[in-house]
C-alpha positions in Angstrom: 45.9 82.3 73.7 44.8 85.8 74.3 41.9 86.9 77.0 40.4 89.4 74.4 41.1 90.6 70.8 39.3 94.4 69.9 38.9 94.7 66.2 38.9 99.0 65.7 40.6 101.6 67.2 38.4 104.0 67.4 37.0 105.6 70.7 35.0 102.2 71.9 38.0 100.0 70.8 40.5 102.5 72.6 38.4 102.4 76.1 37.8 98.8 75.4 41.5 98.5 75.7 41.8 100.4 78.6 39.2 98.5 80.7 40.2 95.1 79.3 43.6 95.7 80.4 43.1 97.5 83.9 40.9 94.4 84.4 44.0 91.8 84.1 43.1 90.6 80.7 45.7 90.1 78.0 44.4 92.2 75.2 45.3 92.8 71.7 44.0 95.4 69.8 43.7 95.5 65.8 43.5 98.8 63.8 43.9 99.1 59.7 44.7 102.7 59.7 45.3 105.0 62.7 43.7 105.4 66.4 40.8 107.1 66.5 38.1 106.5 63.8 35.5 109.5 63.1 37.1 111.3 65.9 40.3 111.7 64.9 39.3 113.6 61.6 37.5 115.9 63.5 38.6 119.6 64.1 37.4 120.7 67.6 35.3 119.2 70.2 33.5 120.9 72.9 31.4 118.1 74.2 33.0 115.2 75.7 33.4 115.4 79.5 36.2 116.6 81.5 37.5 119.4 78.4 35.9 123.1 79.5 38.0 123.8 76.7 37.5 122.6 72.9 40.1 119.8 72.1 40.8 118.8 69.1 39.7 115.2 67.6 43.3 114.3 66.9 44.7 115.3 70.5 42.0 113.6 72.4 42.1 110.4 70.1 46.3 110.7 71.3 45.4 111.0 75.3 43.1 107.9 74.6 45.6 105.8 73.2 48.7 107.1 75.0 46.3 106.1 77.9 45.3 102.9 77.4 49.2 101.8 76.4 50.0 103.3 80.2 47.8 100.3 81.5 49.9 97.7 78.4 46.9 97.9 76.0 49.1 96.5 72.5 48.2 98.1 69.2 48.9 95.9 66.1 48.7 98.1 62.7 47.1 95.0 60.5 43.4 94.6 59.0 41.4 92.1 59.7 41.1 89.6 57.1 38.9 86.6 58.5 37.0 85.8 62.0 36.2 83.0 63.1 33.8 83.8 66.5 31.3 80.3 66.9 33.6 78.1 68.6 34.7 78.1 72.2 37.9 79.7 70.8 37.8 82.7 68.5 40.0 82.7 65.9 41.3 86.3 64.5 43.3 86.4 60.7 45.2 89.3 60.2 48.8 90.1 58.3 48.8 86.7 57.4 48.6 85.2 60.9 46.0 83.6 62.7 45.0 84.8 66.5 43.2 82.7 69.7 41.3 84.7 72.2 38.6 83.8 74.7 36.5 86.6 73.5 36.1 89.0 71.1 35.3 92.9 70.8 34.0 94.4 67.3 34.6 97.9 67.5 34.8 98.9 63.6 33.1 101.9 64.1 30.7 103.3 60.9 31.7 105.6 58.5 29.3 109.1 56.9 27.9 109.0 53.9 29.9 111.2 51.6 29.1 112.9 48.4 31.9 111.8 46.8 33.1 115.4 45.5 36.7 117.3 45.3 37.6 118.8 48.2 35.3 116.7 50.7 38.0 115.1 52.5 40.3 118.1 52.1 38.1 120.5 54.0 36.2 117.4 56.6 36.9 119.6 60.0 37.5 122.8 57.9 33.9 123.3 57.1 32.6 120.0 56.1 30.9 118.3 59.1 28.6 115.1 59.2 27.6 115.7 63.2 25.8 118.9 63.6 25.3 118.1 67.4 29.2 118.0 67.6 29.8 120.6 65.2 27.1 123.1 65.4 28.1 126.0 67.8 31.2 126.9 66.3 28.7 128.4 63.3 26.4 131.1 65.8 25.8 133.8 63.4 27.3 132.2 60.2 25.1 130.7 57.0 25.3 127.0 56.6 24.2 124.4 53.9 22.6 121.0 55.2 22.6 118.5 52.3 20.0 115.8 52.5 16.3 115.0 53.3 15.4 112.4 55.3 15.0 112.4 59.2 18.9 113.0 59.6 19.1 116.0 57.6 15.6 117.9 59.1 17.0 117.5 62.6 20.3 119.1 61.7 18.4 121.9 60.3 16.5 122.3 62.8 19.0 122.4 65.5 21.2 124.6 63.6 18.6 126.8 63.0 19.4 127.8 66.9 22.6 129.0 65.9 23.2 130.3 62.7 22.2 133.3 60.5 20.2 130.8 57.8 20.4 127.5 56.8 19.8 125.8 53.6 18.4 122.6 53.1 19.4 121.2 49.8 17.4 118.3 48.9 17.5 116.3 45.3 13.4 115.9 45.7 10.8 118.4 45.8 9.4 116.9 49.0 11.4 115.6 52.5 11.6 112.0 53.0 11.5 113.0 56.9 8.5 112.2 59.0 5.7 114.3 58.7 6.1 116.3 61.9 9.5 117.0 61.3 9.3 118.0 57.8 6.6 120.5 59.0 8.8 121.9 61.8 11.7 122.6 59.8 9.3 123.9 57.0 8.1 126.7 59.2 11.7 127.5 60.2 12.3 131.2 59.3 16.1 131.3 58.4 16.2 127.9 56.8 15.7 128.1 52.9 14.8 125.3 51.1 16.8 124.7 48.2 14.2 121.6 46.5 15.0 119.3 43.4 18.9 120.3 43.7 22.1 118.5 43.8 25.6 120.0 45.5 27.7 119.3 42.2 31.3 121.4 44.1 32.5 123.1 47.2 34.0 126.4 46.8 37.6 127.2 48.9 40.8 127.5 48.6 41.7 126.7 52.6 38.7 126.2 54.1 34.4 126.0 52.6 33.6 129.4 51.8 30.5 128.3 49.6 28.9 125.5 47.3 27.6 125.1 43.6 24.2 123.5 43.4 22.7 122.0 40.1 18.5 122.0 39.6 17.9 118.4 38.7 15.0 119.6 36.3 16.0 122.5 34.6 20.1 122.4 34.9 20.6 125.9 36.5 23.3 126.2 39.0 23.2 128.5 41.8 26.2 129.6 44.3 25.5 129.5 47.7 27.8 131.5 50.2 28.1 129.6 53.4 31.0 128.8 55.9 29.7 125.4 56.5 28.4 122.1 55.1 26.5 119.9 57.5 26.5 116.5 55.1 23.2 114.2 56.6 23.2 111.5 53.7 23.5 108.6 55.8 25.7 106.5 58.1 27.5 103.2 56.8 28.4 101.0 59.7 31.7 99.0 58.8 30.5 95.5 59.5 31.8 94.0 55.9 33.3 91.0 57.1 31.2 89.8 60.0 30.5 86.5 60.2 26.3 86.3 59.5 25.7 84.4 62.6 25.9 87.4 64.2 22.9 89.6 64.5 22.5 93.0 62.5 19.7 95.2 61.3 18.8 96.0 57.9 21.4 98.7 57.9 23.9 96.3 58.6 24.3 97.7 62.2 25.4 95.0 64.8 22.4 93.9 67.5 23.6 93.6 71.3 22.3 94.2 74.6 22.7 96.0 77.2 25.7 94.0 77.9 27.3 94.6 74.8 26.5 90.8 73.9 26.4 90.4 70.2 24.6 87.3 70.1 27.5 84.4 69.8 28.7 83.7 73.7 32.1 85.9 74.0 31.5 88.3 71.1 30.5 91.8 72.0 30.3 94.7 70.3 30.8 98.5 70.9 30.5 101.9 69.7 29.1 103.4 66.0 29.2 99.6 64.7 26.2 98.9 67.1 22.6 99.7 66.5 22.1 102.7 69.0 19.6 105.7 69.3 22.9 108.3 69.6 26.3 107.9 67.2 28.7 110.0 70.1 31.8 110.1 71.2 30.6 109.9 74.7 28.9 106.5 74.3 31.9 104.8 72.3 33.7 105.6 75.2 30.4 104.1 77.2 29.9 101.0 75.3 33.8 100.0 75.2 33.7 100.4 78.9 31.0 97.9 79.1 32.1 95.9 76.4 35.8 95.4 78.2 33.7 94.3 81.8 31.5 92.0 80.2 34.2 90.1 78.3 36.1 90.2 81.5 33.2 88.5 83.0 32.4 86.0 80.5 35.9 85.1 80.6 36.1 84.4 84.6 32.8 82.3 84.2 33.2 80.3 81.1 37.5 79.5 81.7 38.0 80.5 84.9 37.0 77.7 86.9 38.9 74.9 84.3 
């Protein structure tokens, strides 16, 4: 039987690894894709610790996991099909196999909203961004589109509003869905245009966003709007299909936990984007698989140490 299984390999199930297995704790770690979640499909970053100099997603996600396999962290390329986390002994099913661990880490990460057109996934780091915090000094001086209208989308505005030439806001409704204070703010913005009632029905490109095509939703005229970037703020789905329901979530479907990481069942914790959190960062992924890995490793020396 295992110490610990981490289900995601994203950032919080990478640093999991790497604290779970400095710590002395045998520790499998399940992925259905590649390493890195959300970070990995991103261009450049400039704002995790310890790089004065922009990385890109796909070279730190490799430094994590090249890490983390230094210190024996194993890396099993299956998806999780079935977990079984009430009893004493968690059961993980996966590639047709069943798993035992002492405890277990849910690190599935969440996933943007996405518009669902041609050339979205093409040009996500080459224009497209959902994370203007992340994203948003790389376009000082440039035109931007934001697409949405509730709190999400207002903020991004507003704080790229510090940084580039204009923004527009294009929003299906004639009114924001954001609170009243921020709908006001970003209102009285002098480089962001609204763009009400209006739908993005195509990016324009051939490498990279140059533009997009909107569609009025009342009268059916389209409008081309020249921008070098897309700051998508429709929403975040967390990937938590496939949790069992004794554990605690929000409406959203976002997992519950303490400060511990404790997701409600005794041994089951849970880490990064999948957890209900004021701030969706690669900095505290990286935080909450850190505390994720010591607090399994302490459950584990309480609750099986001592038989």
């Amino acid at each position: 039987m295992l110490d610990v299984i981490i289900v995601g390999g994203g950032v919080a199930g990478l640093t999991a690894g790497l604290y779970a297995n400095r710590g002395g704790l045998s520790t499998l770690l399940f992925e259905r894709m590649f390493p890195g979640g959300q970070a990995s499909t991103t261009g450049l970053i400039e704002n995790y610790p310890g790089f004065d100099e922009p990385i890109s997603g796909p070279d730190l996600v490799e430094k994590m996991e090249n890490q983390a396999q230094k210190f024996g962290l194993k890396i099993l390329y299956d998806e999780v099909t079935g977990l079984d986390l009430e009893g004493r002994t968690k059961k993980v099913e996966a590639g047709g196999k069943t798993y035992e661990c002492k405890a277990v880490i849910l690190a599935m990460g969440a996933e943007p909203r996405q518009l669902g057109l041609e050339k979205e996934k093409e040009f996500r780091g080459k224009g497209i961004s959902y994370c203007a915090t992340c994203d948003g000094a790389f376009y000082k001086g440039k035109d931007v589109v934001v697409v949405g209208g509730g709190d999400t989308a207002a903020e991004d505005a507003m704080f790229l509003s510090r940084y580039v030439r204009k923004a527009y806001l294009v929003h299906r409704r004639d009114t924001l869905r954001a609170s009243r204070i921020l709908a006001d703010r970003v209102l009285a913005r002098e480089n962001v245009e609204m763009v009400w009632s209006s739908e993005v029905e195509a990016i324009l490109g051939e490498n990279r966003v140059t533009g997009v095509r909107t569609v009025d939703r009342r009268t059916g005229k389209k409008r081309e709007i020249r921008a070098d970037g897309i700051f998508i703020a429709i929403g975040v789905h967390p990937n938590s299909e496939g949790i069992p329901n004794q554990v605690p979530m929000s409406r959203s479907g976002y997992v519950i936990t303490n400060e511990s990481m404790q997701a409600g069942i005794p041994g089951v914790f849970a880490a990064g984007d999948l957890r209900q959190k004021p701030l969706l960062q690669l900095v505290t992924a990286a935080s909450d698989g850190a505390v994720a890995a010591v607090s399994a490793q302490r459950y584990i020396m309480k609750e099986f140490m001592s038989e």
